[in-house]
C-alpha positions in Angstrom: -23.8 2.8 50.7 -22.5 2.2 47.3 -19.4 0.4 48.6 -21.8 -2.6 49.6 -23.4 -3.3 46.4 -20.5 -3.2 44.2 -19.2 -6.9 43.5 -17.7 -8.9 40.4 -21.3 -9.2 39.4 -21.1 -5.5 38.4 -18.8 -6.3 35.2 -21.6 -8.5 33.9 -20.6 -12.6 31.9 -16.5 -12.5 32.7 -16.3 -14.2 29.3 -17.6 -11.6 27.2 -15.5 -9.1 29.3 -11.9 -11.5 28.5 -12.9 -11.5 24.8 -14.3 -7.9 24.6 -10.9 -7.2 26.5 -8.7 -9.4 24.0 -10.4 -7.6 21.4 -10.0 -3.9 22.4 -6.7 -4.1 23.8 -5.5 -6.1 21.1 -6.4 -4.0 18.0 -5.8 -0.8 19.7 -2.0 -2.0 20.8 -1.7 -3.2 17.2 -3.1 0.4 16.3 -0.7 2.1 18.5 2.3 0.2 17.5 1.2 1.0 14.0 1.0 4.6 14.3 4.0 4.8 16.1 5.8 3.0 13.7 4.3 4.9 10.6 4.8 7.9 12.6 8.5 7.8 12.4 8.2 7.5 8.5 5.7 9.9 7.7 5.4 13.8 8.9 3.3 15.9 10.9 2.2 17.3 7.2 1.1 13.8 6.2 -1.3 13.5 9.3 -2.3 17.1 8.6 -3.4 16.5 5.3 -5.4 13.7 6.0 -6.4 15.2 9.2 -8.5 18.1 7.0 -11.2 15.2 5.8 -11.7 13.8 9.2 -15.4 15.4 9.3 -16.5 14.5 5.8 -15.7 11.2 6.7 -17.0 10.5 9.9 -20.5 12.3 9.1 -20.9 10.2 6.0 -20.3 6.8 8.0 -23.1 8.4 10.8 -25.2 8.7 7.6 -24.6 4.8 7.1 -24.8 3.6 10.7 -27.8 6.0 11.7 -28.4 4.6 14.8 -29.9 1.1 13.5 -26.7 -0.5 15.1 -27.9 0.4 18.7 -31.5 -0.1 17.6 -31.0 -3.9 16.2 -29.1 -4.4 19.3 -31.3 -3.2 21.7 -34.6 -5.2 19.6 -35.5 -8.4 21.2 -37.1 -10.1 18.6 -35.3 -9.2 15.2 -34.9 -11.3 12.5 -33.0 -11.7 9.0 -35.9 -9.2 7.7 -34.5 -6.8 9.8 -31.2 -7.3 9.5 -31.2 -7.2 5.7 -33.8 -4.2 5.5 -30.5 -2.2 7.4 -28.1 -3.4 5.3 -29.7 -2.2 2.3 -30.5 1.2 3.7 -26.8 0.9 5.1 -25.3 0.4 1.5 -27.9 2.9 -0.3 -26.7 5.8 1.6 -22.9 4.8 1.1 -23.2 4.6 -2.5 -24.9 8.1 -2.1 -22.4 9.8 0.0 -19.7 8.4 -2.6 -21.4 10.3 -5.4 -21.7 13.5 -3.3 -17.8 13.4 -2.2 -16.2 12.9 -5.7 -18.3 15.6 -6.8 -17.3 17.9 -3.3 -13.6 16.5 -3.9 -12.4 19.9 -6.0 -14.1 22.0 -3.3 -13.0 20.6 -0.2 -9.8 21.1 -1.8 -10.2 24.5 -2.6 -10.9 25.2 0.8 -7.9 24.6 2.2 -5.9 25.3 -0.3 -4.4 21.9 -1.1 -4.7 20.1 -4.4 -3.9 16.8 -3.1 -7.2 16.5 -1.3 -9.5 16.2 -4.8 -8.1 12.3 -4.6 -7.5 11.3 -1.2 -11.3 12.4 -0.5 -12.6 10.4 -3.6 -10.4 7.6 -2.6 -11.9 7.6 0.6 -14.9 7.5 -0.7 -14.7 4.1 -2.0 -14.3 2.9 1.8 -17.5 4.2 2.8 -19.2 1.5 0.5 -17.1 -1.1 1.7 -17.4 -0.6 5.3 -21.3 0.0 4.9 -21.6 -3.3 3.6 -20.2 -5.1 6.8 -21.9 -2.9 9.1 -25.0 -5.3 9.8 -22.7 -8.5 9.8 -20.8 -7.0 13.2 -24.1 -6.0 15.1 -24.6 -9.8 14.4 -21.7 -10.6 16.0 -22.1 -8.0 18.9 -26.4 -9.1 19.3 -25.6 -13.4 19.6 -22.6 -12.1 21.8 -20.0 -13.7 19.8 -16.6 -11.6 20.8 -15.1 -14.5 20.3 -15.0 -14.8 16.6 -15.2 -10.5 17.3 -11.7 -10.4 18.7 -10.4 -12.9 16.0 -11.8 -10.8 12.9 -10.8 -7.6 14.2 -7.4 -8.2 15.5 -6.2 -10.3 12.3 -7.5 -7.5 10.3 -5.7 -5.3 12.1 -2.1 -6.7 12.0 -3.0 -7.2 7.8 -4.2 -3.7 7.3 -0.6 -2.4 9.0 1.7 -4.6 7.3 0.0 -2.8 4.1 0.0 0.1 5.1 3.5 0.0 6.8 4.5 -1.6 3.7 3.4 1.6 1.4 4.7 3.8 4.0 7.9 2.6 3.5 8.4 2.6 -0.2 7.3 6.0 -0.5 3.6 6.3 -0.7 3.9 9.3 1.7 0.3 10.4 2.9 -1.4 8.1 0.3 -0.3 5.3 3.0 -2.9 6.8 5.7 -5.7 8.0 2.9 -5.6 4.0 1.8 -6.0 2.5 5.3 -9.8 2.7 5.9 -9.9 1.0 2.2 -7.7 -1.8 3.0 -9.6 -2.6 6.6 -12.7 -2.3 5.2 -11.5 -5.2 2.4 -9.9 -7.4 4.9 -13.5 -6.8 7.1 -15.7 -8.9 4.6 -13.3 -10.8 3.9 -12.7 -12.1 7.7 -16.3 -11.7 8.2 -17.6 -14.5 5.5 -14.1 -16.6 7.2 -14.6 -16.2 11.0 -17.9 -15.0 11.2 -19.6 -17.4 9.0 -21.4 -14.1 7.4 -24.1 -14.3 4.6 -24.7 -11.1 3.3 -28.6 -10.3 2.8 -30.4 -8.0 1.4 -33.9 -6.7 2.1 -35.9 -3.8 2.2 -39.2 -4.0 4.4 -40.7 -0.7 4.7 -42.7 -1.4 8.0 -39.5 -2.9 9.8 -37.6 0.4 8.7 -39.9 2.6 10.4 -40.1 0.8 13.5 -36.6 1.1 14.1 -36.5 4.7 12.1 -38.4 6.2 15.1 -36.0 5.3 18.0 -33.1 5.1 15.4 -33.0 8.4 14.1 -32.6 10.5 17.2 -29.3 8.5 17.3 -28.5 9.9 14.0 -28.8 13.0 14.9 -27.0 12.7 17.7 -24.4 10.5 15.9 -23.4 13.3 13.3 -23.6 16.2 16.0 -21.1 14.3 17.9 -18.9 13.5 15.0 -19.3 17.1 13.9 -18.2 18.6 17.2 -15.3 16.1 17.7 -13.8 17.4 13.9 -14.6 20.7 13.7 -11.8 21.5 15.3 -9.6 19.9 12.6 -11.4 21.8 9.6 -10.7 25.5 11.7 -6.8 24.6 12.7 -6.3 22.9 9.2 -7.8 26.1 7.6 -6.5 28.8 10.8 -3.0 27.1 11.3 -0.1 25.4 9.4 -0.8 21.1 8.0 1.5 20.6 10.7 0.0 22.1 13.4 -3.3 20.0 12.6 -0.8 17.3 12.4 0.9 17.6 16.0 -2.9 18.2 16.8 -4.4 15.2 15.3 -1.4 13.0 16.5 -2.3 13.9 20.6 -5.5 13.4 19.7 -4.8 9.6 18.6 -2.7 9.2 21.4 -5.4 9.9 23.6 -8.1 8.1 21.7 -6.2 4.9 21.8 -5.9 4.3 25.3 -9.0 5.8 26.6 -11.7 4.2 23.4 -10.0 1.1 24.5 -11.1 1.0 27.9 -14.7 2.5 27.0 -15.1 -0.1 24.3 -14.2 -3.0 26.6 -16.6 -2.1 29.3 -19.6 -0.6 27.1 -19.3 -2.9 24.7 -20.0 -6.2 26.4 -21.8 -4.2 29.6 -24.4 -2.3 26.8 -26.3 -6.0 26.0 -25.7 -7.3 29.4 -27.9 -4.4 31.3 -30.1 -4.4 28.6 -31.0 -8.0 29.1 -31.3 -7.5 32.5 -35.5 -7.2 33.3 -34.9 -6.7 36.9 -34.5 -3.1 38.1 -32.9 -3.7 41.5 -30.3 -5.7 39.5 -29.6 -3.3 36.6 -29.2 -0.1 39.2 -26.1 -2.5 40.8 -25.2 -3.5 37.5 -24.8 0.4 36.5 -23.2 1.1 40.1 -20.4 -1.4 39.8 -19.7 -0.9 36.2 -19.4 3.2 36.8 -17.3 3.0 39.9 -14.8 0.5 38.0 -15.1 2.6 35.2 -14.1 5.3 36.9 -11.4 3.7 38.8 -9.6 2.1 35.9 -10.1 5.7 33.3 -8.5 8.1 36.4 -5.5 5.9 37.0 -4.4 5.7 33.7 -5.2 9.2 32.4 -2.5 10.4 35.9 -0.2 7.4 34.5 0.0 8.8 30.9 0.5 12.5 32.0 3.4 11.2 34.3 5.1 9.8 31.4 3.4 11.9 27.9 7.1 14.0 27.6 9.4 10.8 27.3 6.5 8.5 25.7 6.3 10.8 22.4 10.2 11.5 22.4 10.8 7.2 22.8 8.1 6.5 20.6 7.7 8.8 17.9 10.5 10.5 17.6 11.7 14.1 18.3 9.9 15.9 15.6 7.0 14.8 17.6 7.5 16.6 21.0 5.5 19.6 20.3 2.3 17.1 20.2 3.3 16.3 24.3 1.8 19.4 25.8 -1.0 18.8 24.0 -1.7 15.1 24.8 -0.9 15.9 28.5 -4.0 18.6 28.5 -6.1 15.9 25.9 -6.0 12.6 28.3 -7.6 15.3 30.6 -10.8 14.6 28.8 -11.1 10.9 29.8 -12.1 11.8 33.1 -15.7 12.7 31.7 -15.8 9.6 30.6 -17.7 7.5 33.6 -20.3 10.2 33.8 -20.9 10.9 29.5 -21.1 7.3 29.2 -22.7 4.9 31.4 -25.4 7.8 31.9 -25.7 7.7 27.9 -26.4 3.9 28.3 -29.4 4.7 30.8 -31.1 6.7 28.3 -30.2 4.6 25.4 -31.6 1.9 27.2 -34.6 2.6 28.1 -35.6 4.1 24.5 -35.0 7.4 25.1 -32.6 8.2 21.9 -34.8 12.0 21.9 -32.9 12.9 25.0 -29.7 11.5 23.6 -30.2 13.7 20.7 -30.5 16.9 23.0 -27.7 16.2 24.9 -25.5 15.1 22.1 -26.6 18.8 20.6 -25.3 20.4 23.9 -22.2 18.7 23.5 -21.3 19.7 20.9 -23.0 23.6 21.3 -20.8 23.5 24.0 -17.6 22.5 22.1 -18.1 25.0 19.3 -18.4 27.9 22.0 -15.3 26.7 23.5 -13.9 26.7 19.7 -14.9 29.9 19.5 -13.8 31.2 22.5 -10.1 29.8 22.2 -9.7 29.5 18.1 -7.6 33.0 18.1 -5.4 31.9 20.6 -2.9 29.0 20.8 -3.1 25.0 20.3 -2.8 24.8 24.0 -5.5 27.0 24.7 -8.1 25.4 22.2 -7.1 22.1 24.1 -7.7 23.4 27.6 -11.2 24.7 25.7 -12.4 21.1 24.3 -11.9 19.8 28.4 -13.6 22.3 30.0 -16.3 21.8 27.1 -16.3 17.9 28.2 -16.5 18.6 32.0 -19.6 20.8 31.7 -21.2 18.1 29.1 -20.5 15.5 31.8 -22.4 17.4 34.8 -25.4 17.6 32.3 -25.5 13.7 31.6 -25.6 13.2 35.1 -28.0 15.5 35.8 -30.6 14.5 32.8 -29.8 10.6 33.3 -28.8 9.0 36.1 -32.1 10.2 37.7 -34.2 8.1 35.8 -32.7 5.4 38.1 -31.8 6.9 41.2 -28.4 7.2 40.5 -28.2 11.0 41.2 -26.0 13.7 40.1 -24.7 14.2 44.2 -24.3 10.3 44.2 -22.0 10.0 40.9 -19.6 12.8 41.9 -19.3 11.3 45.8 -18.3 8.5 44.2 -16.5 9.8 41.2 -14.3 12.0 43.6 -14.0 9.5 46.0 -12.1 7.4 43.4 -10.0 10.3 41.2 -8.7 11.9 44.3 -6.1 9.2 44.8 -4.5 8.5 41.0 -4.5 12.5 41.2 -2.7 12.4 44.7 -0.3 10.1 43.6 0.7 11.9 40.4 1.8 15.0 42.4 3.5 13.1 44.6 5.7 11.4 41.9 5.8 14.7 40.3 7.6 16.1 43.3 9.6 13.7 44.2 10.9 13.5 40.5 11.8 17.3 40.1 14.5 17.0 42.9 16.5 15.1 40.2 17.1 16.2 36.5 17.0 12.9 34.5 15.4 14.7 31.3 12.7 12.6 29.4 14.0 8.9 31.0 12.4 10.8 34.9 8.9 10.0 33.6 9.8 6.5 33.8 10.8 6.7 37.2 7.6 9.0 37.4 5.7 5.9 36.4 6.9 3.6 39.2 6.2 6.3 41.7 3.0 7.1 40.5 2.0 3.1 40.8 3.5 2.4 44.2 2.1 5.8 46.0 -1.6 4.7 44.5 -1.7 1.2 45.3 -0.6 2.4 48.5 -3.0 4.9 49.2 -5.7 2.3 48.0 -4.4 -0.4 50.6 -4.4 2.5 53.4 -8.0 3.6 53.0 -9.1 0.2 51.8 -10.5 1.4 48.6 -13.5 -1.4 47.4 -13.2 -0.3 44.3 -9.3 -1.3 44.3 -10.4 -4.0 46.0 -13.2 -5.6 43.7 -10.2 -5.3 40.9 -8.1 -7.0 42.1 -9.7 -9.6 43.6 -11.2 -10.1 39.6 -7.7 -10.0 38.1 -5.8 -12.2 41.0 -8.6 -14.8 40.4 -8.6 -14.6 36.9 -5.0 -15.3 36.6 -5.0 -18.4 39.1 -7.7 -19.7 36.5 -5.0 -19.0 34.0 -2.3 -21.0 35.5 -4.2 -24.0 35.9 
C-alpha cells in the first residue's frame, strides 16, 4: 500500500525544502502584492498590451536556456569548462535574439495594430541579454544546493525591482512600468549574484563539452519552446480576436493563478529534482517519488478548492472593481493546478533518467492538444477558451502518467487511486461550504466565511478517515515549528 511507504523522508533534506520554501513563497507573495498594488494603478489595457509579446519573449529566453540548465544539473562531474562553455552559448543567442526583435519590432506591431509595441518589444529585448548572462551563475547556486544565498538574491531582488516599478507606475509611466520590469530584475540579478552569490562570470567555449550536453539538452529545447509556445498562443489570438482589455482581464487570471500554483511546484521540484537525482538506489527513489506526488497532490487540491471559494471577493478586495470580470475566469484557470501532480513529478522520471526525447514528444502533445482546444473554443467566449486550456491540461496529464510513471512502477491505475483518493476531500468540502454559504446573501465578504468553512469541513474529513497524507503534513509542520520555538 502506498499509505505505508509515505514518510517525512519523502520531501527529501528539510533544509533545502525551508529555504526553497522561504524562497518561493517569498518572492511570489512579494510578486503578488506587487501586482496587486500596480494593478490598482494601471488598467486592464496596460496588461493587454504587454500581454501581446508574452510569446516573443518567452521563446527567445527558451532559445537562451535550451535545456543546459537541467542538463548541468543533472551532470555529475561538470566543471567551470562546462559552465562557462553555457554561458557563452547562453549570451550568443541573446545578443542574437536582440537583433532579430528590434528588427521584428515594426511588424509585431503591425500585427496587432498597436504602435506602441515597436519599443516596448525592443526594450525588452535588452533584458534578454541581461538575464542570459546570469543564467549559468543560478544553476550554480541550484547544483551546490545553495538556496540559502538562492532565497536571499531572489527575494531582495524582488522587493527592489517593485519599489521601481511601483515607483514608475505611480508617476505616470503607464504600461512602460510593466515593459521595464524584466530589465530592472535582470540588473538587480547580477548585481545580487556577484554580492550574495560570490559569482565570477566565465566565459568559455569548448566544442566537445557543448555537444555532450547538446544531445540530451536539446530535446529540452524543443520541448521548452513548444511549451512556452502553447502556454502564449493564446494571448497572440485574444490580443489580435478580442479587445487589449479582454487579453488584459485574461492575462490578469492567468497571474493569479500562476502565482499560487508555480509557487508550490517550484518549492517541491525545485529542491526534490537534485535530491532524487542523487539518489542511486531504486527502491529509495520509487518512495522518494511516492511521498513527494501524494504531498504534492494533497497540498495543490486544497488550495486550488480554497482559492475558488474565495476568487469573487479576492479580485474585488484586491484589485479593485474594474477587475471582477477576470474572477470567472480565475475560478475556471486554478482548475488547471490539479494536473499538476501527474504533468510534473512524471516529467521528472523522464528527465531523470535521460530521457529529454520523450519529454520533447510529450511536451509536443501538450501543446497539439492546447492549440486544438484553442481552435475549438477561439470563436466563442473568454470562458469557454478557459474551460478549453483545462480540459487540454487534464488529457496532457493522463498521457504523462501513462508514458512515465511506468518506467518505475508507478502506474497510471496507481497515480489516480491515489490522486482521487486525496482530491475527493478539498472537493467535498468546497461544496459543502458552498451550500452552506448560499442560505445567506453576504455579497463578496461570504467567500470569507466560505474560506473558514471550506478549512474546518477538510481538516475534518481528513481526521475522520485518517488521511496519511494529512497526517505526514502535519506531523512535518507541528515539528517544524516546535524546532522554531526553541
Amino acid at each position: 500500500m502506498y499509505r505505508q511507504k509515505l514518510s517525512s523522508k519523502g520531501m527529501g533534506n528539510t533544509k533545502h525544502y525551508i529555504w526553497s520554501a522561504v524562497d518561493k513563497f517569498g518572492t511570489q507573495i512579494i510578486s503578488f502584492v506587487s501586482n496587486i498594488l500596480i494593478a490598482r494603478i494601471l488598467s486592464p489595457d496596460d496588461y493587454g498590451l504587454v500581454a501581446m509579446l508574452a510569446i516573443f519573449t518567452t521563446i527567445v529566453m527558451s532559445l537562451s536556456d535550451a535545456g543546459f540548465n537541467d542538463g548541468l544539473i543533472r551532470k555529475s562531474d561538470c566543471d567551470k569548462k562546462d559552465f562557462g562553455t553555457i554561458a557563452s552559448y547562453n549570451l550568443a543567442v541573446a545578443l542574437f535574439m536582440f537583433a532579430v526583435m528590434n528588427i521584428a519590432a515594426p511588424y509585431i506591431a503591425i500585427f496587432f495594430g498597436r504602435n506602441e509595441l515597436t519599443n516596448i518589444a525592443r526594450v525588452l529585448a535588452i533584458g534578454f541579454i541581461l538575464k542570459a548572462i546570469t543564467l549559468t551563475g543560478f544553476v550554480q547556486l541550484v547544483k551546490q544546493l545553495k538556496f540559502k544565498q538562492l532565497s536571499q538574491i531572489n527575494i531582495i531582488c524582488s522587493l527592489l525591482s517593485f519599489v521601481v516599478v511601483y515607483t514608475l507606475a505611480i508617476i505616470g509611466f503607464g504600461y512602460w512600468a510593466l515593459a521595464l520590469q524584466p530589465v530592472v530584475i535582470a540588473i538587480f540579478n547580477i548585481i545580487l549574484l556577484l554580492i550574495i552569490g560570490k559569482w565570477k562570470p566565465y566565459f568559455c567555449f569548448y566544442k566537445k563539452r557543448f555537444k555532450e550536453m547538446f544531445a540530451y539538452s536539446s530535446n529540452l529545447l524543443l520541448s521548452y519552446i513548444i511549451n512556452r509556445i502553447g502556454e502564449n498562443i493564446y494571448s497572440v489570438i485574444i490580443g489580435k480576436s478580442f479587445s487589449s482589455s479582454s487579453l488584459g482581464f485574461y492575462n490578469q487570471a492567468h497571474k493569479m493563478q500562476t502565482v499560487p500554483s508555480e509557487a508550490i511546484r517550484s518549492i517541491i521540484m525545485t529542491a526534490s529534482y537534485p535530491i532524487i537525482a542523487n539518489e542511486k538506489n531504486p527502491n529509495k527513489r520509487y518512495d522518494l517519488y511516492l511521498s513527494v506526488f501524494s504531498k504534492f497532490t494533497f497540498i495543490v487540491s486544497a488550495m486550488v478548492f480554497l482559492l475558488m471559494a474565495v476568487s469573487d471577493f479576492a479580485f474585488y478586495a484586491l484589485l479593485g472593481e474594474k477587475w471582477i470580470p477576470a474572477a470567472p475566469l480565475f475560478s475556471i484557470f486554478i482548475l488547471i493546478t490539479l494536473t499538476f501532480p501527474q504533468k510534473v513529478v512524471n516529467a521528472n522520471i523522464i528527465k531523470i533518467q535521460g530521457d529529454s526525447a520523450l519529454y520533447r514528444n510529450l511536451s509536443l502533445l501538450d501543446t497539439v492538444l492546447r492549440i486544438i482546444a484553442l481552435l475549438v473554443t477561439m470563436t466563442y467566449s473568454l470562458e469557454m477558451i478557459v474551460v478549453g486550456q483545462v480540459v487540454a491540461a487534464f488529457i496532457s496529464a493522463y498521457t504523462y502518467t501513462a508514458c512515465c510513471g511506468k518506467r518505475i512502477g508507478f502506474s497510471t491505475k496507481k497515480q489516480y487511486r491515489i490522486w482521487y483518493s486525496i482530491v475527493w476531500k478539498p472537493l467535498a468540502a468546497f461544496f459543502v461550504s458552498k451550500v452552506i454559504l448560499s442560505f445567506f446573501k453576504m455579497g463578496y465578504w461570504g467567500d470569507m466565511f466560505s474560506a473558514v468553512f471550506f478549512l474546518v469541513v477538510l481538516c475534518s474529513l481528513c481526521e475522520l478517515t485518517k488521511d496519511h497524507t494529512y497526517i505526514n503534513l502535519k506531523t512535518i509542520y507541528i515539528t517544524y515549528l516546535k524546532k522554531l520555538c526553541k
